[in-house]
C-alpha positions in Angstrom: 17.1 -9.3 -5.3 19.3 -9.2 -8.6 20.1 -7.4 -11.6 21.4 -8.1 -15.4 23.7 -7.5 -18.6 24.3 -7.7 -22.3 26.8 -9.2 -24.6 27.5 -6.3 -26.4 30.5 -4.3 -27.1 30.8 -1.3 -28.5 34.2 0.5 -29.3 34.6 3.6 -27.5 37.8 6.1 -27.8 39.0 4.5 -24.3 43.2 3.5 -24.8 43.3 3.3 -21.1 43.2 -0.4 -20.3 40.4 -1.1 -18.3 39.1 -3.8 -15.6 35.4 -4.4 -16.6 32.4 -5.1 -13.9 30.5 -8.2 -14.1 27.1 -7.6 -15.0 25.7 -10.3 -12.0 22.7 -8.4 -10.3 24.7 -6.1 -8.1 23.5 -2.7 -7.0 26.1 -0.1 -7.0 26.1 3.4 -4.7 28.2 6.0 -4.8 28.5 7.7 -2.0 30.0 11.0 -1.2 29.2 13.9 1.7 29.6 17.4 0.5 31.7 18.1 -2.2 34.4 15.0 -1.4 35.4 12.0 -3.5 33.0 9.8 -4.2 33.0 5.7 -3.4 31.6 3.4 -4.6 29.9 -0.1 -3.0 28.1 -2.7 -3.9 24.3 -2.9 -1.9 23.0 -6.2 -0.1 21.2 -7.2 2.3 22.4 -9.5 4.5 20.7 -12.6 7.2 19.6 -9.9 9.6 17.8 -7.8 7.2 19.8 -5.4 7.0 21.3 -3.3 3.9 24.7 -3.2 4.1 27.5 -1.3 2.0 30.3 -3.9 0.8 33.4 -1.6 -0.8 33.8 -2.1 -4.7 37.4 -1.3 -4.0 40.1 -0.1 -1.8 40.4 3.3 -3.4 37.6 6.1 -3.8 37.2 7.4 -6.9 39.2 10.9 -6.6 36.8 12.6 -7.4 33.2 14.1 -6.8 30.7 12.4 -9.0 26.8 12.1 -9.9 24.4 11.0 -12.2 25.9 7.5 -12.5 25.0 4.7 -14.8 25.8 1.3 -15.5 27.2 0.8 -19.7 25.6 -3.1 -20.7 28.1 -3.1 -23.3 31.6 -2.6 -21.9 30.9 -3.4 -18.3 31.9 -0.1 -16.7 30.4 2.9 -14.6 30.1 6.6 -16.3 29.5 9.3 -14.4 29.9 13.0 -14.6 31.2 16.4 -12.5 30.4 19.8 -13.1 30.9 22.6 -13.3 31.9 22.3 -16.2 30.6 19.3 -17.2 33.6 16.3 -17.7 32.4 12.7 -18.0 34.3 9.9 -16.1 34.2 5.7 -16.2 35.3 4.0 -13.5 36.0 0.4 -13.9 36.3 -2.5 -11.1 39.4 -0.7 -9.5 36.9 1.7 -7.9 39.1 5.1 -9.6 37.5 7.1 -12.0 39.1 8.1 -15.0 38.4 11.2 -16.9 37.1 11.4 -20.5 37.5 15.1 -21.2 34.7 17.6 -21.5 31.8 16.2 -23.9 32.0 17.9 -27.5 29.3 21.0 -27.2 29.3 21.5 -23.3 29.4 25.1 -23.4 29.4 27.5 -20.4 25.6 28.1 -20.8 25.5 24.2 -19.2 27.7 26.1 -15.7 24.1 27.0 -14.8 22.6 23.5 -13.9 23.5 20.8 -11.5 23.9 17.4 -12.7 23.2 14.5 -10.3 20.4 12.8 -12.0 21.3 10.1 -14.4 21.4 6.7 -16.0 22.7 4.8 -19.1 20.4 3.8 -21.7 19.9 0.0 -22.3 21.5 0.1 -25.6 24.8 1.7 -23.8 24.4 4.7 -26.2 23.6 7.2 -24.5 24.7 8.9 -20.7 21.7 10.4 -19.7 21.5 13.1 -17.0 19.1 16.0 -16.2 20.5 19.5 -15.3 18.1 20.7 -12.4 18.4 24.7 -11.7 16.4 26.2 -8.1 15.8 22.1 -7.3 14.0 21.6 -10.5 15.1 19.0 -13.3 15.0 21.8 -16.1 17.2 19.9 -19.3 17.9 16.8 -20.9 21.6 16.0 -21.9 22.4 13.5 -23.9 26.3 12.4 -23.7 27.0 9.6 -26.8 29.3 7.1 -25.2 29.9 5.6 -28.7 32.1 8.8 -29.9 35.4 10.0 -28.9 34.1 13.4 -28.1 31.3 12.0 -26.7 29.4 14.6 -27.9 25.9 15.9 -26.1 22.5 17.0 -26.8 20.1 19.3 -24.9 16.4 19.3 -24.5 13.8 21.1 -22.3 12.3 18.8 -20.1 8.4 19.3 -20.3 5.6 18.6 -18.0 5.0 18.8 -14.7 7.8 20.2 -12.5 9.9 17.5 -10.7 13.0 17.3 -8.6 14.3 13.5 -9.2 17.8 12.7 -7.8 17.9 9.5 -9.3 16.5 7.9 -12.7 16.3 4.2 -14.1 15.4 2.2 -17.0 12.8 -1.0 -16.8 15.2 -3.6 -18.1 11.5 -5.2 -19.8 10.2 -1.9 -20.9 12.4 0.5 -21.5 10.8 3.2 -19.4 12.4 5.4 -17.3 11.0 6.4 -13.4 12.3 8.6 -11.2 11.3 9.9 -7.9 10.0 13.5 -7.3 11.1 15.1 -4.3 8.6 17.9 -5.1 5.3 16.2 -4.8 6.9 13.1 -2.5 5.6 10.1 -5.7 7.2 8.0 -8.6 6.8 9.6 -12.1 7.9 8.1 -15.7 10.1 10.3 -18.1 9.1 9.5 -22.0 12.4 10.3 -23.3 11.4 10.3 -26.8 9.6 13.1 -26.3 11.7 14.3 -23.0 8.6 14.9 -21.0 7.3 14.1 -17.7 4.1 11.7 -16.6 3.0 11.5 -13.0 0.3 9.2 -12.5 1.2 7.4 -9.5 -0.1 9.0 -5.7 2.1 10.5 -3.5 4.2 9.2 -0.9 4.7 11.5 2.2 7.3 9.3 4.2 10.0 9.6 1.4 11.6 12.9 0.9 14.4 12.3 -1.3 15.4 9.1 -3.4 19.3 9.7 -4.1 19.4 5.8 -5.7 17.4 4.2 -8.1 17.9 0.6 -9.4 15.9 -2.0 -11.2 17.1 -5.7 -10.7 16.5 -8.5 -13.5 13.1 -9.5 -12.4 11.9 -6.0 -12.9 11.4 -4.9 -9.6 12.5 -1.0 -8.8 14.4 -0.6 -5.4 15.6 2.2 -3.9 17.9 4.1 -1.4 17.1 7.0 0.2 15.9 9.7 2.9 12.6 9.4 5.2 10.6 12.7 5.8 11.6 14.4 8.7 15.2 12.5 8.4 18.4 14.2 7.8 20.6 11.6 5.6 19.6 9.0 3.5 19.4 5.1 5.1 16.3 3.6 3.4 15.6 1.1 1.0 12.2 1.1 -0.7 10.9 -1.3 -3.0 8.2 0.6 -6.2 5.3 -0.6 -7.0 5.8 0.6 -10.9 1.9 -0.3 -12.0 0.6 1.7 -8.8 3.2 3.9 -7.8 2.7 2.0 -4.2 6.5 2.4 -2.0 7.1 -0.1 0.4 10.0 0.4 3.3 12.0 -2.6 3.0 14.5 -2.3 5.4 17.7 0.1 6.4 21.1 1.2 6.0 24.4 3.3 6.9 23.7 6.7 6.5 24.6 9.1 3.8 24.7 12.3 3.1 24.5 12.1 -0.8 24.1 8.9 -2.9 23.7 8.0 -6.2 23.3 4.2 -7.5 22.7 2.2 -11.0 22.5 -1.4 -11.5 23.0 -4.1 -14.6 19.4 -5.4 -14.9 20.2 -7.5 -18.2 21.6 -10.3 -17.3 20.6 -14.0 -15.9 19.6 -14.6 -12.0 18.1 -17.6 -10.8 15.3 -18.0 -7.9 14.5 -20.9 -6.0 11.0 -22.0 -3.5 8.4 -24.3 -2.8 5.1 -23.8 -1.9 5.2 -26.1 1.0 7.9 -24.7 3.6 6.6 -27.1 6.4 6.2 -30.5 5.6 5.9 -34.3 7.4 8.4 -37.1 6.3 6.7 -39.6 3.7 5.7 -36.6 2.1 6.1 -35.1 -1.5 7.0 -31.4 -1.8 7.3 -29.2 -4.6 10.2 -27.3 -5.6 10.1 -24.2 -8.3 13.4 -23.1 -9.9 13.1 -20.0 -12.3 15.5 -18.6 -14.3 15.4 -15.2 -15.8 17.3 -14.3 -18.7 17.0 -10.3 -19.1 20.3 -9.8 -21.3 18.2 -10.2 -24.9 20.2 -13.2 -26.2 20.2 -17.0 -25.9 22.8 -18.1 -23.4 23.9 -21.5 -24.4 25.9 -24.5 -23.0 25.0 -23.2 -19.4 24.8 -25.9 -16.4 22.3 -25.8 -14.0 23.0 -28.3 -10.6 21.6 -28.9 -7.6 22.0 -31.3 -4.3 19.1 -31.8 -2.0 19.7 -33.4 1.5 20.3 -36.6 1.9 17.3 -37.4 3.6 14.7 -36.5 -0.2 14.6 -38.3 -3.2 13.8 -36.6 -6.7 10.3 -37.7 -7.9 10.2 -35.9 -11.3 12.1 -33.2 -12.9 9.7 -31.1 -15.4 11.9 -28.9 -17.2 10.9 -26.0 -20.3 14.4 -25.5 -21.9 16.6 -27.7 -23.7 19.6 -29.5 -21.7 20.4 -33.2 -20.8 20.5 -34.7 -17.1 24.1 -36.1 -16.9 23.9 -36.9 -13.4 21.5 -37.4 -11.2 17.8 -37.1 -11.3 14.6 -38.9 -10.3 15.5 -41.4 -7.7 18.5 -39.4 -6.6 18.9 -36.6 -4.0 21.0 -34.8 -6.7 20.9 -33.3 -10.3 23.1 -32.0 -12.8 21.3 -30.3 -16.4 24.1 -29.6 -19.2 24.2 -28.1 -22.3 21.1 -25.7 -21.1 20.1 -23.1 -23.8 18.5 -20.2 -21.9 16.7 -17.6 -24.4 15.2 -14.3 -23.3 12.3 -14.4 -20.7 11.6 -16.3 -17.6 12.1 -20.3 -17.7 10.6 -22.2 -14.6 11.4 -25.6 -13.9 9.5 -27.8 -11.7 10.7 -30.8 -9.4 8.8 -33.2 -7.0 11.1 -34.3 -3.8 9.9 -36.7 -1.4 10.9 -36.6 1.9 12.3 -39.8 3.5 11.3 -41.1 7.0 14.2 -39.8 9.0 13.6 -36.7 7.0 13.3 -34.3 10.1 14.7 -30.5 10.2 15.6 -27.6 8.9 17.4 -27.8 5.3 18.6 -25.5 2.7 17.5 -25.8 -0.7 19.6 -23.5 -3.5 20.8 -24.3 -6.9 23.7 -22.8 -8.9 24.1 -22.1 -12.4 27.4 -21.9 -13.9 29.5 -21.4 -17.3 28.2 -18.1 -17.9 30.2 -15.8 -19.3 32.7 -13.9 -17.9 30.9 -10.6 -18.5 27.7 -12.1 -16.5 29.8 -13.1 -13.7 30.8 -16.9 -14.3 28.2 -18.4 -12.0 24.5 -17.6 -10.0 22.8 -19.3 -7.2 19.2 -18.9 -6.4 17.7 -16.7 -4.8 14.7 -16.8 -2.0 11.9 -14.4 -3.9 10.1 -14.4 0.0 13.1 -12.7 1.8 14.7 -9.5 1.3 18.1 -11.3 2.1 20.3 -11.3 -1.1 20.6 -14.8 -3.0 19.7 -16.9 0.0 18.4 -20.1 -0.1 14.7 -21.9 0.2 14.0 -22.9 3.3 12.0 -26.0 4.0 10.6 -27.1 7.7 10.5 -31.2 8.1 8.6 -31.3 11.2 6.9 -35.2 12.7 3.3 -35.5 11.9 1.0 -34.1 14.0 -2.3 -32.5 13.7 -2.7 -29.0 14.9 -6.0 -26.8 13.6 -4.9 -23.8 12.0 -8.0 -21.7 13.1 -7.7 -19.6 15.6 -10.9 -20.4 17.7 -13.3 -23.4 18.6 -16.2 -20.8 18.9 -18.8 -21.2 16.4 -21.0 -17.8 16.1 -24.8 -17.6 15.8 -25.7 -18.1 12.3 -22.0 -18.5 11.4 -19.8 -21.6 10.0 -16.3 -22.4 10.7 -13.7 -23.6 8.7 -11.7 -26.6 10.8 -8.4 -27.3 8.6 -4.9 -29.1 10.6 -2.9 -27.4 7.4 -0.6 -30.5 6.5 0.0 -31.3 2.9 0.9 -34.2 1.2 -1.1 -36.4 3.5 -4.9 -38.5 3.5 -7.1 -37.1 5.6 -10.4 -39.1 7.1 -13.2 -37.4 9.1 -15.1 -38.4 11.6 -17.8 -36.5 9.0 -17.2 -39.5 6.7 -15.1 -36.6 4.5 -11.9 -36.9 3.0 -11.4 -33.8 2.0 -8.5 -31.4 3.6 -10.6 -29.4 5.5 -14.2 -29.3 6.3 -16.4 -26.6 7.0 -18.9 -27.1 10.3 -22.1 -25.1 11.1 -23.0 -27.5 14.7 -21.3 -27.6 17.7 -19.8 -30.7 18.7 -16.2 -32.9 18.7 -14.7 -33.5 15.2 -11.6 -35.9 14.7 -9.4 -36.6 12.0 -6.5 -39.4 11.1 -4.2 -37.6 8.8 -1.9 -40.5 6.8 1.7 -40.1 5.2 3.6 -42.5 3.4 4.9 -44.1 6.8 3.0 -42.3 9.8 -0.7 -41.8 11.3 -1.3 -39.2 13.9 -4.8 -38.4 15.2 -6.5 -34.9 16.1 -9.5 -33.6 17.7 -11.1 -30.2 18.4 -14.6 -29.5 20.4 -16.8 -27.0 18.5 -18.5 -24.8 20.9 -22.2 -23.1 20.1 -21.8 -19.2 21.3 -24.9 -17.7 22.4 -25.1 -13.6 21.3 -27.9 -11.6 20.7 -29.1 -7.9 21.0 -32.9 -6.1 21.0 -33.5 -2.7 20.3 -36.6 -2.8 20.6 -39.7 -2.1 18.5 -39.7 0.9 15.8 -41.0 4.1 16.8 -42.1 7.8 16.1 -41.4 10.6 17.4 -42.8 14.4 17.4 -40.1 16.5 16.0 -37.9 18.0 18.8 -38.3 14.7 21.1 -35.5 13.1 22.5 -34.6 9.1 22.5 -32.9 7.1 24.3 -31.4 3.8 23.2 -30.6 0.7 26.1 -30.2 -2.0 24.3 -30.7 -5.8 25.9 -27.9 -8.2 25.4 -28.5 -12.2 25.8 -27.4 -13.4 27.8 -27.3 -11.1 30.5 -24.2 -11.4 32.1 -21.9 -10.7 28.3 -20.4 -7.6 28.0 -19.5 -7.3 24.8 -18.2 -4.1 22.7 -20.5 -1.8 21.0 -20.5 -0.4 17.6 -23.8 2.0 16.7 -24.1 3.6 13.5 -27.6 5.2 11.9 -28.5 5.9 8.3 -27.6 9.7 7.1 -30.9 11.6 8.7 -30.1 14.8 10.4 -29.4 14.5 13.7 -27.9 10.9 13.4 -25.4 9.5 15.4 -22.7 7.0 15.6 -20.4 5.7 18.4 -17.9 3.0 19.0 -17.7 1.8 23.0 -21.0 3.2 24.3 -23.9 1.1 25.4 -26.5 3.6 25.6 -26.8 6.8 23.1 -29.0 9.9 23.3 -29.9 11.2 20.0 -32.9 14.2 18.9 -33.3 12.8 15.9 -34.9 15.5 12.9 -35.5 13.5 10.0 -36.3 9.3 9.9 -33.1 7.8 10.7 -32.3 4.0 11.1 -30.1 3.1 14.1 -27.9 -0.2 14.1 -25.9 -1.8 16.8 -23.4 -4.4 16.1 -22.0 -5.5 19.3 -19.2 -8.4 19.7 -17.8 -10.6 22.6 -14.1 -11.1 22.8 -14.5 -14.8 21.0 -15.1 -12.4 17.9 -19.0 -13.2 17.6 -21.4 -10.6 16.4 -24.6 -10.1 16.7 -26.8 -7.1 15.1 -30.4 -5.3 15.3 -31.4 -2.2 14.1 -34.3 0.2 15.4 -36.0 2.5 12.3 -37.4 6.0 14.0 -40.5 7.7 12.3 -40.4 11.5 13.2 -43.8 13.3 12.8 -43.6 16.7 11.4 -47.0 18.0 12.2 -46.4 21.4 13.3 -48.4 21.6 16.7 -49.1 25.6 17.0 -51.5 26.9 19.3 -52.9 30.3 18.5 -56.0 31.7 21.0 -59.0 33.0 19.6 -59.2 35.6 22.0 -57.4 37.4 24.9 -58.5 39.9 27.1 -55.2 42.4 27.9 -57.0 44.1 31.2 -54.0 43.3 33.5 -56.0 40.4 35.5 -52.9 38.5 35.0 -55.3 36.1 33.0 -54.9 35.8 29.1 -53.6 39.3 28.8 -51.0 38.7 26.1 -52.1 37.7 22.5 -48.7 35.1 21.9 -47.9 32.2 19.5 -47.9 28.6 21.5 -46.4 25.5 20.0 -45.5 21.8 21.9 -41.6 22.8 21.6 -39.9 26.6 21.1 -39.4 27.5 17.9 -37.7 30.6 16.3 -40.3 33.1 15.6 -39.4 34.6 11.7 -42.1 37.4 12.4 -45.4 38.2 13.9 -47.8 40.6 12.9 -51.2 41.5 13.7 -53.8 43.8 11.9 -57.2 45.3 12.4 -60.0 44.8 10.8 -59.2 47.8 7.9 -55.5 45.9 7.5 -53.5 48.8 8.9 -50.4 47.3 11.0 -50.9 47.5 14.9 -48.0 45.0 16.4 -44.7 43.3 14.7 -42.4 41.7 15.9 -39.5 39.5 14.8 -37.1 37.1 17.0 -38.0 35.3 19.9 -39.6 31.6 20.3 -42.4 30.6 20.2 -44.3 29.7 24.3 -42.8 33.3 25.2 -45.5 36.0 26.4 -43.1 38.7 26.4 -43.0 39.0 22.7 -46.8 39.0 22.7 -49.1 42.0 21.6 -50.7 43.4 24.5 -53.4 45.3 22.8 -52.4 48.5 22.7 -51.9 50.5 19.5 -49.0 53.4 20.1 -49.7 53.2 24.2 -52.9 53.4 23.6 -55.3 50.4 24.7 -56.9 49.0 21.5 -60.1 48.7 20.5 -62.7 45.6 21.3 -63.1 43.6 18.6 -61.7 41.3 15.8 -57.8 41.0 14.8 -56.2 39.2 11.8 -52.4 37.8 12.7 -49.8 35.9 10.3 -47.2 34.2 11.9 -44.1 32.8 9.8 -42.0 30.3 12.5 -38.6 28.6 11.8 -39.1 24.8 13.1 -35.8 22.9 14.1 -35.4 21.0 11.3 -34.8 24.3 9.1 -38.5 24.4 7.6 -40.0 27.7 7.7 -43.8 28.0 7.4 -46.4 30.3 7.6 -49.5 30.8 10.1 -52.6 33.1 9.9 -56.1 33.4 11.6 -58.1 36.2 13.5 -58.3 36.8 17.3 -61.0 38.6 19.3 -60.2 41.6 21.6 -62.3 41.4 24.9 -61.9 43.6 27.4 
């Protein structure tokens, strides 16, 4: 992690004399609890992971302060209290020192609460929101530049936020915050003071009481988890997504506030090979990032690898000489290095020697900066959260060891066999020299991998896994049946995990763990069953079902009601019950003799007996319609004539 600075000054109305800050990459807090003096420390992380607070200072500040930011151009903190509203610097003594009350801060400023802010990039400006019922409501502008340091005030527009904590993009210009409204990062457009929130929310972060940006433009944070009751977590932003990651965590505290000096010049160090054989070359990446907005000239850059490498090349974009050093030697030393704006990387080969075996250290330093930059920066490990640590490269003897996890070739599958050493010649028993081959047979592969002074030897068996599932034959179905899937697994004795899932049809089904599923399927519906055996192998099938919709309804063409207990009942049959809509029956003139509506179909209780008002019915012929409700929501309609007999 790191942050940056300027070489700037602008004259302020300050007599006091003053102990600047460096502008080296530090993040500052200030932390307070309640309405006590604030005190302010400096935030790493140290081997363990951990964030840790390191003191600026023996003293607090003496007083309560908020909405801090760090001023590029004089190298100091400015802060402010209210009410009313007095603006403070505090310098690298850790005490804050009061600057009056900003020309224009009238009593109708008593009504906010200030404990949002941040320093613009030119150092012009104090910025800091005044947030009334735990919404950011104004913009106020303090001008550091004046000796009244007169203020401005805007209404914040947009969408309602609650941010604790703002920052600039030391590339952009941008400013983010965090709303603790809607739990997500938003930008403030301060040219127009108004509010975008494009990012998703965040539900684990309540409340981000510190926001900093570090040199290579990444946004940290420190502040309180949901469901936490004091702030003790850093967060790294995502500011194209709006993504929060938990880094790691801290002391507590009950209120916080941080800035940081993004402009200024940081250095970071890696390779992409972190385990390596001897006798072999590795590459090594050095980048430095100059964020203040000037060239920095006359710089040194040096480093010294173990004793145990040797420099192979040294490919270098800026301007400098190599006084010492260099290709051939374990050591380098560039002078006179002129650094403009941007990001510089530099690229060495080192070869490791024979007895080249262990853990080392790799981190370079660059010195003669200026004072206000700190003097001097070593490189940092961009893969660790640890604060400028160094590269770490693993020297181990050459062996062959396959990276994949498995020996188990799948049906129908290939697998990729790959020992993962670089810097080396590889031979196959395949005939290939490539780094890694890709097999489709089962069978015993071998491989002589070759450094500069070694030969070691590998082999791995590729075993064929047999895995395969039936379903069966497609089927169809009359609408209402049941099914009932068993599926066969080959071979018999695997007992592998099962994963069904169907197409969308009504009545579908899906289930993780069970072998066999029971389904009334009421539409066509595609089944599919992807079962695998604890090597990781799949294999799949897939059953289509065909469900017939012809609506099987019986309706007699005569009944005889004379209580024989034979065909008595003139009722609606079908092969399955289904919801009777209504049932009516007429004579032969078409006046209404029986209705009914409810009831399922199969039932001879809701069946016309013959009888007209209690009275048995005449002999002869009937006309019936019959609407029925089938299960699969259709309603349709059913007519026809009985005969009477008696």
């Amino acid at each position: 992690m790191a942050c940056a600075c300027l070489l700037a000054v602008l004259v302020t109305g300050q007599v006091t004399a003053q102990v600047p800050l460096a502008c080296n990459g530090d993040f500052y807090l200030a932390l307070g609890a309640g309405s006590s003096a604030t005190r302010i420390y400096v935030l790493e992380v140290d081997e363990a992971g951990n964030a840790v607070f390191n003191p600026l200072s023996d003293h607090n500040t003496g007083q309560s302060l908020n909405g801090m930011g760090y001023r590029v151009t004089d190298n100091l903190l400015y802060a402010v209290k209210s009410p009313p509203l007095e603006l403070f610097y505090i310098d690298a003594t850790g005490i804050a020192k009061s600057l009056g009350l900003p020309a224009g801060s009238g009593v109708e400023l008593a009504q906010y609460d200030f404990y949002t802010g941040a320093v613009t990039p030119d150092g012009k400006y104090l910025i800091v929101f005044g947030t009334k019922y735990d919404v950011n409501k104004i913009v106020v502008r303090i001008d550091l530049t004046k000796d009244t340091h007169p203020i401005t005030v805007d209404n914040l527009t947009g969408p309602e936020v609650n941010c604790a904590d703002i920052a600039f993009d030391p590339n952009t210009g941008t400013v983010y915050g965090f709303d603790a409204i809607k739990n997500r990062l938003v930008r403030i457009n301060l040219a127009y003071n108004e509010v975008s929130a494009p990012f998703p929310a965040y539900p684990g972060a309540a409340v981000i009481g510190s926001l900093f940006f570090d040199a290579y433009g990444n946004l940290w944070g420190y502040g309180q988890k949901t469901g936490e009751n004091s702030q003790r977590t850093l967060y790294r932003f995502d500011t194209e997504t709006g993504a929060v990651t938990e880094v790691t965590t801290g002391p507590e505290a009950a209120r916080s506030d941080g800035c940081s000096c993004p402009f200024t010049i940081k250095l970071r160090e890696w390779t992409t090979t972190p385990n390596a054989a001897p006798c072999t070359r590795v590459p090594v990446f050095i980048e430095i990032v100059n964020a203040s907005e000037v060239v920095s000239s006359g710089l040194r850059l040096t480093h010294d690898f173990p004793e145990t490498t040797r420099i192979v090349s040294i490919d270098t974009p800026l301007d400098g000489m190599l006084t010492q050093g260099g290709p051939g030697f374990n050591h380098f030393t560039l002078e006179d290095l002129d650094i403009p704006p941007g990001a510089w990387q530099i690229r060495l080969e080192i070869e490791l020697l024979p007895d080249a075996v262990g853990a080392y250290s790799l981190q370079s330093e660059l010195d003669l900066l200026p004072k206000s930059l700190g003097g001097r920066t070593v490189s940092d490990n961009p893969f660790t959260i640890q604060s400028d640590d160094p590269a770490i490269i693993n020297v181990l003897p050459l062996q062959v060891e396959f990276s994949q996890s498995s020996s188990a070739l799948c049906p129908g599958e290939e697998i990729v066999l790959d020992p993962g050493i670089p810097g080396v010649t590889y031979q196959w028993s395949t005939g290939s020299a490539a780094p890694f081959i890709t097999v489709s047979e089962a069978g015993e592969y071998t491989v002589t991998v070759t450094s500069g002074c070694d030969e070691a030897v590998g082999a791995i068996d590729v075993e064929s896994i047999e895995l395969a599932v039936e379903l069966g034959p497609d089927l169809t179905l009359q609408l209402g049946d049941s099914l009932v899937l068993n599926p066969v697994i080959l071979p018999s004795g695997e007992t592998p995990g099962y994963h069904w899932s169907s197409s969308k049809g009504k009545g579908s089904t899906s289930c993780t763990g069970c072998k066999i599923i029971r389904d009334r399927p009421f539409e066509d519906v595609t089944y599919f069953l992807d079962v695998v055996n604890d090597l990781g192998c799949h294999a799949l099938d897939s059953i289509h079902i065909r469900v017939d919709k012809t609506r099987l309804v019986y309706m007699p063409n005569a009944f005889s009601p004379n209580d024989d207990g034979i065909n008595d009942r003139f009722f609606i049959g079908s092969q399955s019950p289904e919801e009777v809509v209504r049932f009516l029956v007429f004579d032969r003139w078409g006046a209404l003799v029986y209705q009914r509506a409810g009831g399922v179909t199969g039932d001879p209780s809701i069946g016309w007996t013959g009888q007209i008002n209690g009275r048995p019915a005449a002999e002869g012929v009937y006309v019936y319609l019959a609407e029925l409700r089938f299960l699969d929501g259709a309603v349709e309609r059913f007519s026809g004539s009985v005969v009477l007999v008696r």
